[in-house]
mmCIF file of the C-alpha atoms, coordinates in Angstrom:
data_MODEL
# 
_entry.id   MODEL 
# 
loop_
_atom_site.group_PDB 
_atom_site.id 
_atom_site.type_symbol 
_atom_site.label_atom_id 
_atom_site.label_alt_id 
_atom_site.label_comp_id 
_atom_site.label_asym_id 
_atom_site.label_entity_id 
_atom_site.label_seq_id 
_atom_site.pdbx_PDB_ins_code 
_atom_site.Cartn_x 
_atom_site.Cartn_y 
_atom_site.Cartn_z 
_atom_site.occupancy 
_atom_site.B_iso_or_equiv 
_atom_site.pdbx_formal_charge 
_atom_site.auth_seq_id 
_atom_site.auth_comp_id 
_atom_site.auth_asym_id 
_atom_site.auth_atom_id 
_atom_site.pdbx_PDB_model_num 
ATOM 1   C CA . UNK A 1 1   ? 28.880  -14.723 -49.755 1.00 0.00 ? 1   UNK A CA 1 
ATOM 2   C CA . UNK A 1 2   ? 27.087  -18.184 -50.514 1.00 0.00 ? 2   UNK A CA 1 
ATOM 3   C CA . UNK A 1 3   ? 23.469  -17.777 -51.030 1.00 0.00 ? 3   UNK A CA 1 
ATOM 4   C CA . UNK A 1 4   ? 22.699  -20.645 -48.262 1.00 0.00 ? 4   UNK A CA 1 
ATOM 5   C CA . UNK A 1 5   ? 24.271  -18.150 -46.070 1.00 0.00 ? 5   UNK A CA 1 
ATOM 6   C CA . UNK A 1 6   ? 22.571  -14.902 -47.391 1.00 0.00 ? 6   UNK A CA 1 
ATOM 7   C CA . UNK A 1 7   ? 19.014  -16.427 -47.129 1.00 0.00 ? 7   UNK A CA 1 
ATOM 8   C CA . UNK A 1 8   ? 20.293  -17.686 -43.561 1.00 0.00 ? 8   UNK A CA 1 
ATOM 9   C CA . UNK A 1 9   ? 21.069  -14.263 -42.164 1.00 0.00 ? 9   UNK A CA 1 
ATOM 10  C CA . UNK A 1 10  ? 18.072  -12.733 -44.191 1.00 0.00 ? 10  UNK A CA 1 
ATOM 11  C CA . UNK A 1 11  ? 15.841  -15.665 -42.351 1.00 0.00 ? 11  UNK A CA 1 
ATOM 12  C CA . UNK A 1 12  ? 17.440  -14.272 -38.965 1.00 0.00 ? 12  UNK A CA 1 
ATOM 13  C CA . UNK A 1 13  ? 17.107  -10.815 -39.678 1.00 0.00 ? 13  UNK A CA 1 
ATOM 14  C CA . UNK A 1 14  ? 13.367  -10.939 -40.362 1.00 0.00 ? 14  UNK A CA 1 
ATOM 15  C CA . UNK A 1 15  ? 12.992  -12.887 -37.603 1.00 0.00 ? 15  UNK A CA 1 
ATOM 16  C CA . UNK A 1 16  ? 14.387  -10.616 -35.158 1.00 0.00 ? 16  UNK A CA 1 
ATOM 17  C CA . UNK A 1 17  ? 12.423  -8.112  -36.440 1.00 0.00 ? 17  UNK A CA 1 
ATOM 18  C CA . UNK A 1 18  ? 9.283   -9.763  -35.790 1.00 0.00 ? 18  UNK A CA 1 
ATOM 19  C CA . UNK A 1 19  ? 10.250  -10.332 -32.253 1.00 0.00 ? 19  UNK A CA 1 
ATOM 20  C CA . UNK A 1 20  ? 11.289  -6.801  -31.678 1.00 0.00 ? 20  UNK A CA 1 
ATOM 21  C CA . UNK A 1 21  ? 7.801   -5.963  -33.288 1.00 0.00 ? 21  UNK A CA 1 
ATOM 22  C CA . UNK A 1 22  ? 6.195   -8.221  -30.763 1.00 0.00 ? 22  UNK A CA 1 
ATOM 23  C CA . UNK A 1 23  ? 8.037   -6.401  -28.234 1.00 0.00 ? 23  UNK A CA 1 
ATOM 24  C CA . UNK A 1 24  ? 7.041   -3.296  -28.871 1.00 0.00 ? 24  UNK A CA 1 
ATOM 25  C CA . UNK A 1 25  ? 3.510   -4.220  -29.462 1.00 0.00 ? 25  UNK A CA 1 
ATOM 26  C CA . UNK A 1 26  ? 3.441   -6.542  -26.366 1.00 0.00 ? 26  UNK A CA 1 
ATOM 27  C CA . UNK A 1 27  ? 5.351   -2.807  -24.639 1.00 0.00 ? 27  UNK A CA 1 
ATOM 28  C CA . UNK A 1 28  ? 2.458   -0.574  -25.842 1.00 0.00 ? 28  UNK A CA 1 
ATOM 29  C CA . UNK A 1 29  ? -0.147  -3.130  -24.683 1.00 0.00 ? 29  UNK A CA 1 
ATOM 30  C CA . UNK A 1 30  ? 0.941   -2.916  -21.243 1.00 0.00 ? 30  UNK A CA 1 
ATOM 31  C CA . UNK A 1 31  ? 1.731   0.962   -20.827 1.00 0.00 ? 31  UNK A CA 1 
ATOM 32  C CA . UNK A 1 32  ? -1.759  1.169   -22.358 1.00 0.00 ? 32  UNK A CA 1 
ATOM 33  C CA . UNK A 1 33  ? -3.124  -1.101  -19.518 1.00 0.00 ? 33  UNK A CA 1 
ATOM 34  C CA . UNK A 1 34  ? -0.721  1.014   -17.075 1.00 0.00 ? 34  UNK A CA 1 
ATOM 35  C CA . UNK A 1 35  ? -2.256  4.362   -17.758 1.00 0.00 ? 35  UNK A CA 1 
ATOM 36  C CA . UNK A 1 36  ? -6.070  2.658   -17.425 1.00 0.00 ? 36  UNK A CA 1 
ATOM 37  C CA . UNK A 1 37  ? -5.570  1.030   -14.222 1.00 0.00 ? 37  UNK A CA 1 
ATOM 38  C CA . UNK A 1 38  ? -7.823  2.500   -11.507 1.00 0.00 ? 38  UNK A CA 1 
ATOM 39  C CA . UNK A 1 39  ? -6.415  4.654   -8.728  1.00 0.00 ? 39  UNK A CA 1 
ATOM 40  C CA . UNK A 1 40  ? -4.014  3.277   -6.548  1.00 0.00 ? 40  UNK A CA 1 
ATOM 41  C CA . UNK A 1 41  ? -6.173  3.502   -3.045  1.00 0.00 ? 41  UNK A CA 1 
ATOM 42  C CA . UNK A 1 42  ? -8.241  0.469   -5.373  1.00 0.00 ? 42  UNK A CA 1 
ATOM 43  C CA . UNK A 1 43  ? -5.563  -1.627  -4.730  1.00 0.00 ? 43  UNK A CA 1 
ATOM 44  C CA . UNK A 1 44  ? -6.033  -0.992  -0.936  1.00 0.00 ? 44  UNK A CA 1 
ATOM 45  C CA . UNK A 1 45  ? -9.845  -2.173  -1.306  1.00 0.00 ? 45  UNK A CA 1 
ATOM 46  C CA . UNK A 1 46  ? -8.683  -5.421  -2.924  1.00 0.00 ? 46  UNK A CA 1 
ATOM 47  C CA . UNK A 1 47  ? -6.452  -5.865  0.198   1.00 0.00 ? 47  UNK A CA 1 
ATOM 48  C CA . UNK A 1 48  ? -9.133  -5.013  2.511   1.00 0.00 ? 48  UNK A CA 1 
ATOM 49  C CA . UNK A 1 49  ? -11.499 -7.831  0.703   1.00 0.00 ? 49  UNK A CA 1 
ATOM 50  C CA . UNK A 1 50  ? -8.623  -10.215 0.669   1.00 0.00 ? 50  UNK A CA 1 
ATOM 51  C CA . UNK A 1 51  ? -8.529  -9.483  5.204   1.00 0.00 ? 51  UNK A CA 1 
ATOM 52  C CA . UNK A 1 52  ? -4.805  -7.676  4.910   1.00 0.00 ? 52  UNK A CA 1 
ATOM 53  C CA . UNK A 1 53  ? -5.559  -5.161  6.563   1.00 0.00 ? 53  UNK A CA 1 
ATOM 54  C CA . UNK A 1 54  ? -2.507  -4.067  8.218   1.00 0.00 ? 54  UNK A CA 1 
ATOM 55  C CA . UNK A 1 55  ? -1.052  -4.054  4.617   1.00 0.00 ? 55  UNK A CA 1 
ATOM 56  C CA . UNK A 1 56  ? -3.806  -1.510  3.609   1.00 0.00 ? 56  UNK A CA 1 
ATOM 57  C CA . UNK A 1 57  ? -3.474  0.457   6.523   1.00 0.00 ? 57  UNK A CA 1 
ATOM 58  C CA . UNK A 1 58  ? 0.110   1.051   5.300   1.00 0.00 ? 58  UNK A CA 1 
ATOM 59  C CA . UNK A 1 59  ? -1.003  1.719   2.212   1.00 0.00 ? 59  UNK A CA 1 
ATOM 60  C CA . UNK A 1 60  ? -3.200  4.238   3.124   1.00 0.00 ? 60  UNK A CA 1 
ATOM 61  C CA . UNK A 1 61  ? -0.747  5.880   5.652   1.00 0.00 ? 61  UNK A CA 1 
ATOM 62  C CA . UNK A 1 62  ? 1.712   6.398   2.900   1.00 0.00 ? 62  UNK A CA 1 
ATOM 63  C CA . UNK A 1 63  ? -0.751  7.649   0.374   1.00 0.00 ? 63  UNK A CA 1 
ATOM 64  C CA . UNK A 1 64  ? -1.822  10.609  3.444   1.00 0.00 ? 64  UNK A CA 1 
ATOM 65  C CA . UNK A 1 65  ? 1.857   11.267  3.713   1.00 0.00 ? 65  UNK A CA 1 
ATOM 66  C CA . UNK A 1 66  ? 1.531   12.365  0.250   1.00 0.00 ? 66  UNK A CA 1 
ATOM 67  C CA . UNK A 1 67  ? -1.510  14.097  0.021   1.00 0.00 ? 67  UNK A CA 1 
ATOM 68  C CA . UNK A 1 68  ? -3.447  14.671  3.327   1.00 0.00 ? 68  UNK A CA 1 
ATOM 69  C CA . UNK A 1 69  ? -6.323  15.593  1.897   1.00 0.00 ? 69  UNK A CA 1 
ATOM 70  C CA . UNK A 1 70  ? -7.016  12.753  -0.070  1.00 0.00 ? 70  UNK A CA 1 
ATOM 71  C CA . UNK A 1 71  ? -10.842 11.866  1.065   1.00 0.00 ? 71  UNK A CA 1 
ATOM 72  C CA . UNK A 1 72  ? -11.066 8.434   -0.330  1.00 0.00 ? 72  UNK A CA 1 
ATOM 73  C CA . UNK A 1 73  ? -7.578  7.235   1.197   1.00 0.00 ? 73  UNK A CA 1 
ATOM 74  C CA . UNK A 1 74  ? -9.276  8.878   4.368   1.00 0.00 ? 74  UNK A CA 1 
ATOM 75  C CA . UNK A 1 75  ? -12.689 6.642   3.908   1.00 0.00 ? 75  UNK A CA 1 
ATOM 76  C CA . UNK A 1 76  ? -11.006 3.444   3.244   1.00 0.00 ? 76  UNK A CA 1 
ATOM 77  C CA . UNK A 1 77  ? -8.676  3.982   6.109   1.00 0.00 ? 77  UNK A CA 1 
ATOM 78  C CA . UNK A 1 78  ? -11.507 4.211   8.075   1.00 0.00 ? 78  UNK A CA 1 
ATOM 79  C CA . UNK A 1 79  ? -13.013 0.882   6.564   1.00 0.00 ? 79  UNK A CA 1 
ATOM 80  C CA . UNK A 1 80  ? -9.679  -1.118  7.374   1.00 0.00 ? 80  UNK A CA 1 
ATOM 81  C CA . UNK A 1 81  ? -9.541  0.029   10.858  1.00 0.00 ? 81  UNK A CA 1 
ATOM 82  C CA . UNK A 1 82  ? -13.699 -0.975  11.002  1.00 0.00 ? 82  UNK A CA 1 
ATOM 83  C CA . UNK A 1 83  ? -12.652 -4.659  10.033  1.00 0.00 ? 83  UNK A CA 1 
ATOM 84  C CA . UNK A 1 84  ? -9.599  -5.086  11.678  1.00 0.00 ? 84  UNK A CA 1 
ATOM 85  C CA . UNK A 1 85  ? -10.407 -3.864  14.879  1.00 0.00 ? 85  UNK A CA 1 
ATOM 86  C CA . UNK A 1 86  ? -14.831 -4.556  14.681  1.00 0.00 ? 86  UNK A CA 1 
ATOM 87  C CA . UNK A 1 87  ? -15.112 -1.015  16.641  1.00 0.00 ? 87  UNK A CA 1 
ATOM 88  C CA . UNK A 1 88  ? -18.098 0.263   15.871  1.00 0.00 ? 88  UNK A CA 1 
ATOM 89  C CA . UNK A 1 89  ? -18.455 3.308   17.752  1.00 0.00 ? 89  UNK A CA 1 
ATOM 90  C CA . UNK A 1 90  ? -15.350 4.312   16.247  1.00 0.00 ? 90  UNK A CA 1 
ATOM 91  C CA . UNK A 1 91  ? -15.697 3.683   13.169  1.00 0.00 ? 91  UNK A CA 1 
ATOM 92  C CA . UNK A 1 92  ? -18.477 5.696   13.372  1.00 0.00 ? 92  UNK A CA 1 
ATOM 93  C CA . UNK A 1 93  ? -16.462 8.828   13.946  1.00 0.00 ? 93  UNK A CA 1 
ATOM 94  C CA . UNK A 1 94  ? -13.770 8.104   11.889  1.00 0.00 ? 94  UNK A CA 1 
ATOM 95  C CA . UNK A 1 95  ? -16.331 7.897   8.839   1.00 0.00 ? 95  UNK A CA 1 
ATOM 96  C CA . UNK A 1 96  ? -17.875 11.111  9.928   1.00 0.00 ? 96  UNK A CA 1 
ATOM 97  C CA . UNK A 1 97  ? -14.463 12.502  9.884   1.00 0.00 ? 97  UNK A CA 1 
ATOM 98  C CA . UNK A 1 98  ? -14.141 11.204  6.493   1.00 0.00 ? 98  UNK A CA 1 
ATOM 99  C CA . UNK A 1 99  ? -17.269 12.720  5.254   1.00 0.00 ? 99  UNK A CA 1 
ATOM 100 C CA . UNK A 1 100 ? -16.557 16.036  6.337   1.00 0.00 ? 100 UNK A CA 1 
ATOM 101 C CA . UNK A 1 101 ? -12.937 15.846  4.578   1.00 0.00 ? 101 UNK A CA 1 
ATOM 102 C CA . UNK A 1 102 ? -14.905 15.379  0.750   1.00 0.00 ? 102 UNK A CA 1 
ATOM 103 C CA . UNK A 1 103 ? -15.080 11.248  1.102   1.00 0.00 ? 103 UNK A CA 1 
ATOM 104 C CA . UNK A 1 104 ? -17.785 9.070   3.353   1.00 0.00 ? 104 UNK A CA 1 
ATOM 105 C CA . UNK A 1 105 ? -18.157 5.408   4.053   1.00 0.00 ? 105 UNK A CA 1 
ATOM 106 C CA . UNK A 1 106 ? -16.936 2.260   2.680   1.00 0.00 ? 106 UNK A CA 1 
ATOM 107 C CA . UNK A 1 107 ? -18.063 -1.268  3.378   1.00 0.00 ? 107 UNK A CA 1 
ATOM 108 C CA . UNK A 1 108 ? -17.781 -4.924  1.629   1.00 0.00 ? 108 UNK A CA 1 
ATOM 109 C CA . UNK A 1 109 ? -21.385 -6.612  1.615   1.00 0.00 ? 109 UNK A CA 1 
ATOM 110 C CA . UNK A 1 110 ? -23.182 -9.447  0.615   1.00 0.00 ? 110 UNK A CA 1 
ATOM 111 C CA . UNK A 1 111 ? -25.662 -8.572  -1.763  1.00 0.00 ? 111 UNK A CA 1 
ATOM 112 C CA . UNK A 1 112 ? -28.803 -10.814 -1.890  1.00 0.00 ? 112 UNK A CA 1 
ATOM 113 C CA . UNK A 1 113 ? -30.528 -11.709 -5.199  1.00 0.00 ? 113 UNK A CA 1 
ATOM 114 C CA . UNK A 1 114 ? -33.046 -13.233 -3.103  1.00 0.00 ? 114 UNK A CA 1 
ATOM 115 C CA . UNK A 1 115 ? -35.248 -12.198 0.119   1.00 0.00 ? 115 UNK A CA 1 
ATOM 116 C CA . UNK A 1 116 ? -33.159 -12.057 3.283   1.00 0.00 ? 116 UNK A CA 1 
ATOM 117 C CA . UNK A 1 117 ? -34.214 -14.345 5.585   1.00 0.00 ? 117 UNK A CA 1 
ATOM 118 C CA . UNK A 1 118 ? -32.874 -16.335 9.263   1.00 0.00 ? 118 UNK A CA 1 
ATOM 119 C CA . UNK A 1 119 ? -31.358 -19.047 7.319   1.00 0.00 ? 119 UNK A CA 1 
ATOM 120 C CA . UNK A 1 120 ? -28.171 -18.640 4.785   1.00 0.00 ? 120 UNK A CA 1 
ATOM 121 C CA . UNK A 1 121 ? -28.470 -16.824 1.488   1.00 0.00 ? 121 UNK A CA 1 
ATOM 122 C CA . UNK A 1 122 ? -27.632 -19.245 -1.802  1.00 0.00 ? 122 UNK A CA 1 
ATOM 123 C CA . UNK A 1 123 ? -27.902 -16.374 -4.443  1.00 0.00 ? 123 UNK A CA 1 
ATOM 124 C CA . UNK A 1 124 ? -25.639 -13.824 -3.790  1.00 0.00 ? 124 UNK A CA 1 
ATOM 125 C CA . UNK A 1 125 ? -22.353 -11.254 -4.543  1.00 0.00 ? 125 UNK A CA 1 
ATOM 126 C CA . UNK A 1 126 ? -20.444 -9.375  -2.787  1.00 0.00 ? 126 UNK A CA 1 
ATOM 127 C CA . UNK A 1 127 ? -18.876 -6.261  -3.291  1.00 0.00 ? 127 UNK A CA 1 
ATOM 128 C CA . UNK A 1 128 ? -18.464 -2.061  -2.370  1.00 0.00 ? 128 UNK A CA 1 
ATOM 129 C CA . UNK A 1 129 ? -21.269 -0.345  -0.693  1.00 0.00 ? 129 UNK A CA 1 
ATOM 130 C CA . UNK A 1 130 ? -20.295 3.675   -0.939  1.00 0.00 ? 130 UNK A CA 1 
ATOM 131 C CA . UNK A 1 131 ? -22.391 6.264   1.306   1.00 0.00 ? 131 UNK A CA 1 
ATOM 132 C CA . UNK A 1 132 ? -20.868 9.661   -0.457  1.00 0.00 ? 132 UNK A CA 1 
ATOM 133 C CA . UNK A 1 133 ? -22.997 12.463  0.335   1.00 0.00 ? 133 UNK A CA 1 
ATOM 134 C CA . UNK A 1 134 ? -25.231 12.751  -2.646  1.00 0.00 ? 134 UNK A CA 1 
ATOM 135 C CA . UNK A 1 135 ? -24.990 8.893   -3.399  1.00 0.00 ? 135 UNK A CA 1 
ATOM 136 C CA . UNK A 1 136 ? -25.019 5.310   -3.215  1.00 0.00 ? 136 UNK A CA 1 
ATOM 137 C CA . UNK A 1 137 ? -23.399 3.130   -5.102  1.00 0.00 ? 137 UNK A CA 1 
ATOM 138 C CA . UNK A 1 138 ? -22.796 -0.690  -5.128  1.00 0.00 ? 138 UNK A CA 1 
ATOM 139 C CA . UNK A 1 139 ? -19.750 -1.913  -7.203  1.00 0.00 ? 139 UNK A CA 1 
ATOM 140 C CA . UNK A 1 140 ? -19.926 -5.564  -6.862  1.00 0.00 ? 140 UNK A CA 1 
ATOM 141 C CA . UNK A 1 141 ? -16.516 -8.121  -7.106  1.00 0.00 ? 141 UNK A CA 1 
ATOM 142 C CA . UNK A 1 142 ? -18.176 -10.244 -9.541  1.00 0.00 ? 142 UNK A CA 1 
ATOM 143 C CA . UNK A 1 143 ? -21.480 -10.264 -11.341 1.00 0.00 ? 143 UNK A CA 1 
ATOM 144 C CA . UNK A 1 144 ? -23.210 -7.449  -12.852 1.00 0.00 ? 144 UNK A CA 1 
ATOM 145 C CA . UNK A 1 145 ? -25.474 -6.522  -9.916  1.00 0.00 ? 145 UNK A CA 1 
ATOM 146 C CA . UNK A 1 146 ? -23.671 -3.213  -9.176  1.00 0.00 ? 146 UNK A CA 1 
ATOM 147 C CA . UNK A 1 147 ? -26.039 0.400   -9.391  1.00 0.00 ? 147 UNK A CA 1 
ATOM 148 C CA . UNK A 1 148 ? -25.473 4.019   -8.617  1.00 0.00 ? 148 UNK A CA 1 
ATOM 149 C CA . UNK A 1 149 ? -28.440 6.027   -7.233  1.00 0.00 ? 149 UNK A CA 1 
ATOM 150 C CA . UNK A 1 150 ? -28.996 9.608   -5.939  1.00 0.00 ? 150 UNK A CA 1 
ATOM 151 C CA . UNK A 1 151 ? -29.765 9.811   -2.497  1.00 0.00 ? 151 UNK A CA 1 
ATOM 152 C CA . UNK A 1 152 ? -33.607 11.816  -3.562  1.00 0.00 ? 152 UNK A CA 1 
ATOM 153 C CA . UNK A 1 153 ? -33.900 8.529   -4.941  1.00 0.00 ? 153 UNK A CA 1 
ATOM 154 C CA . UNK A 1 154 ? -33.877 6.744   -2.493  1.00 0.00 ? 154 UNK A CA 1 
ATOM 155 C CA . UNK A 1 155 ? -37.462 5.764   -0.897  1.00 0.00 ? 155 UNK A CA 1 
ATOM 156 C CA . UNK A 1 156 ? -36.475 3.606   1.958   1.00 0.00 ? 156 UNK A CA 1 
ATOM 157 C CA . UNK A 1 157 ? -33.119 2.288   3.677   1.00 0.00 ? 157 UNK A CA 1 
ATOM 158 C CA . UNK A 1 158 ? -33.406 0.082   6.407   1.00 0.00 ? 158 UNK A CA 1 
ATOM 159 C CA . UNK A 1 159 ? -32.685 -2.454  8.491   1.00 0.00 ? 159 UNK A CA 1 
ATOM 160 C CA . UNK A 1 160 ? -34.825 -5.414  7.887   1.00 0.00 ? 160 UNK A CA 1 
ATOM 161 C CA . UNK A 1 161 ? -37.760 -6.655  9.843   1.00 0.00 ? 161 UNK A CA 1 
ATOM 162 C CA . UNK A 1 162 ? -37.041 -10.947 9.697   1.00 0.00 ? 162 UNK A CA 1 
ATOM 163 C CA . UNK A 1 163 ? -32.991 -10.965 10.229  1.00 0.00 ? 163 UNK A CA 1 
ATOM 164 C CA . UNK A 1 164 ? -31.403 -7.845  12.097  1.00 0.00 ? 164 UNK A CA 1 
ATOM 165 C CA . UNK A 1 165 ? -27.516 -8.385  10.336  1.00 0.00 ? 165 UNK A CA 1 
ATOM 166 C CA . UNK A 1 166 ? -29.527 -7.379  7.150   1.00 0.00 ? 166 UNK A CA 1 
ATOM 167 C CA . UNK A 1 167 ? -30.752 -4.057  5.558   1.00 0.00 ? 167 UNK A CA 1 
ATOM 168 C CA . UNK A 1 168 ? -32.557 -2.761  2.722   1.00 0.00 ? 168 UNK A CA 1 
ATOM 169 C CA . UNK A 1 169 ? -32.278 -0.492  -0.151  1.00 0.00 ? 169 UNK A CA 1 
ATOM 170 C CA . UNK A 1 170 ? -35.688 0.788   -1.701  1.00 0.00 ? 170 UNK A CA 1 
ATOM 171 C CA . UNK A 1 171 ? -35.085 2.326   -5.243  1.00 0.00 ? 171 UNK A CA 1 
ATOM 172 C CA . UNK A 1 172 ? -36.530 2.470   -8.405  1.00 0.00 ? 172 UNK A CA 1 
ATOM 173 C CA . UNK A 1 173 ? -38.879 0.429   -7.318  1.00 0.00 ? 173 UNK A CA 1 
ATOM 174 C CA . UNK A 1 174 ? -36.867 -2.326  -6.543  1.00 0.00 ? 174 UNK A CA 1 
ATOM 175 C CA . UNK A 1 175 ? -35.878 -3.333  -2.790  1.00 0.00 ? 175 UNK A CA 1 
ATOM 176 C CA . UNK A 1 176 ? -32.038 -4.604  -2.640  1.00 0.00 ? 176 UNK A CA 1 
ATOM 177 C CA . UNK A 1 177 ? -31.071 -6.673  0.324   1.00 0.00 ? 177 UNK A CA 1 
ATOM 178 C CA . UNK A 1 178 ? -27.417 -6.657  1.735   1.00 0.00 ? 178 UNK A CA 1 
ATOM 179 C CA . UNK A 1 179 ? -25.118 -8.378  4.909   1.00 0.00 ? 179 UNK A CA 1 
ATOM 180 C CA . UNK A 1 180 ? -22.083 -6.530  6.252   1.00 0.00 ? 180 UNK A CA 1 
ATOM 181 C CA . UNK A 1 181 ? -18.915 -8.359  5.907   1.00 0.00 ? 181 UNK A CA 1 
ATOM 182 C CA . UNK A 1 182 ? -19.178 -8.409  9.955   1.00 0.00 ? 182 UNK A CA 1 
ATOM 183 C CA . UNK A 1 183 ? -22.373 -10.551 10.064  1.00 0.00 ? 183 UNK A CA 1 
ATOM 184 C CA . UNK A 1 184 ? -23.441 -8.454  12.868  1.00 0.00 ? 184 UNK A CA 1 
ATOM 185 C CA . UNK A 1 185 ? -26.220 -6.769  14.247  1.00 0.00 ? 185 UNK A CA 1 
ATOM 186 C CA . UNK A 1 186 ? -23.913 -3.732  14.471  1.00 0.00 ? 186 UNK A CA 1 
ATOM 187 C CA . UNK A 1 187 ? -22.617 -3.387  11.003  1.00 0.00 ? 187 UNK A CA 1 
ATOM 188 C CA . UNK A 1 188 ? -26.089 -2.688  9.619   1.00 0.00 ? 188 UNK A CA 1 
ATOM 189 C CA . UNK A 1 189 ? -27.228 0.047   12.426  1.00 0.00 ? 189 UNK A CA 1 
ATOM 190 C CA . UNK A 1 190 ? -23.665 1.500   11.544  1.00 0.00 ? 190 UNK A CA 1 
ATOM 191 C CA . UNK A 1 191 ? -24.688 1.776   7.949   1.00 0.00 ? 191 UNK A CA 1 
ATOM 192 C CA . UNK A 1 192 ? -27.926 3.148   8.148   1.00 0.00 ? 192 UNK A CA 1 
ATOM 193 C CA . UNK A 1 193 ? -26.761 5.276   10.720  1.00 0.00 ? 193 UNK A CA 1 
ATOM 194 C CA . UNK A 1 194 ? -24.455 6.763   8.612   1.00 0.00 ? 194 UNK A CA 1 
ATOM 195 C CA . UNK A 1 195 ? -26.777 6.797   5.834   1.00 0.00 ? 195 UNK A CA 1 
ATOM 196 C CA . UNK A 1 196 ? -29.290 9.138   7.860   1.00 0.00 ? 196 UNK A CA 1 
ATOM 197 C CA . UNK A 1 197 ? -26.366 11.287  9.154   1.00 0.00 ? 197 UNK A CA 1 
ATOM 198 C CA . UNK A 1 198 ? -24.812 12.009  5.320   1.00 0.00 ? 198 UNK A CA 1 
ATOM 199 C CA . UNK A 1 199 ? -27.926 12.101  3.855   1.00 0.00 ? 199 UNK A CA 1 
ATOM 200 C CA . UNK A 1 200 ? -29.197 15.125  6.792   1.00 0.00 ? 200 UNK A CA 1 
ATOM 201 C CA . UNK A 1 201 ? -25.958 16.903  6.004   1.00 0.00 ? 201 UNK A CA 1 
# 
């Protein structure tokens, strides 16, 4: 064999190589990402925040199918139906039921990094407001703002005295202001409703 050719196919063969290397590594990288993703009733929260809900509602429905006791499938069923349907009353029971079933209540919220008042809020992020019965938590979309409390330390949660579609969260020391996605007077009294009700149980 001419040596033009031999360096030729040995130029080829390292090549491939490389690119089957890149492959594999490019392979591991995603079944790495695979196995880290969060559970897949998070993907049903992202659909609720984008306003699918019908599309989460199936989601949900098919993840019961499979296990009927799942309590968080249960809670953010019951947070679809709240914002696709704005029933209240409802929504209330439907949380309660997912309380007693090991879960509790979902909503998306506008956090304020400011005081709430009548007019519109400039610093802000939204994100998850969980009521679970020894907690609350607030996993925001995008910033850093998010925190996780026990509900003994909580000192005060509220709605507010200047803008009824707000409440409060007193806790170490600080006081966090939030909106429900709803922009309501409603979804707050639901909230701290619900809040008083888990917190009692």
């Amino acid at each position: 064999m001419p040596i033009g050719t031999s360096r030729s196919l040995t130029a080829i063969t390292m090549s491939l190589g490389l690119t089957a290397l890149a492959l594999f590594a490019n392979g591991m990288h995603v079944n790495l990402q695979t196995v880290s993703l969060p559970p897949v009733q998070m993907t049903a929260l992202d659909l609720i925040k984008s306003q699918k809900y019908n599309e989460a509602i199936t989601q949900l429905e098919q993840i019961l199918e499979r296990e009927p006791g799942n309590s968080e499938a249960h809670t953010y069923m019951a947070t679809a139906n709240l914002y696709r349907s704005r029933d209240f009353f409802k929504a209330q029971t439907e949380f309660k039921e997912a309380f007693k079933a090991g879960g509790g209540a979902t909503f998306f919220v506008t956090h304020s990094h400011e005081m709430f008042t009548t007019s519109d809020v400039v610093d802000y992020c939204r994100g998850w407001l969980h009521l679970r019965k020894n907690s609350v938590e607030f996993s925001p979309t995008e910033g850093s703002h998010g925190f996780k409390v026990q509900v003994d330390q909580v000192t005060e949660f509220a709605i507010n005295r200047l803008s009824k579609k707000a409440f409060h969260i007193k806790a170490g020391g600080k006081n966090l202001n939030f909106r429900g996605r709803s922009n309501t007077d409603l979804e707050p009294l639901l909230i701290v409703a619900l809040y008083k009700s888990f917190k009692g149980t």
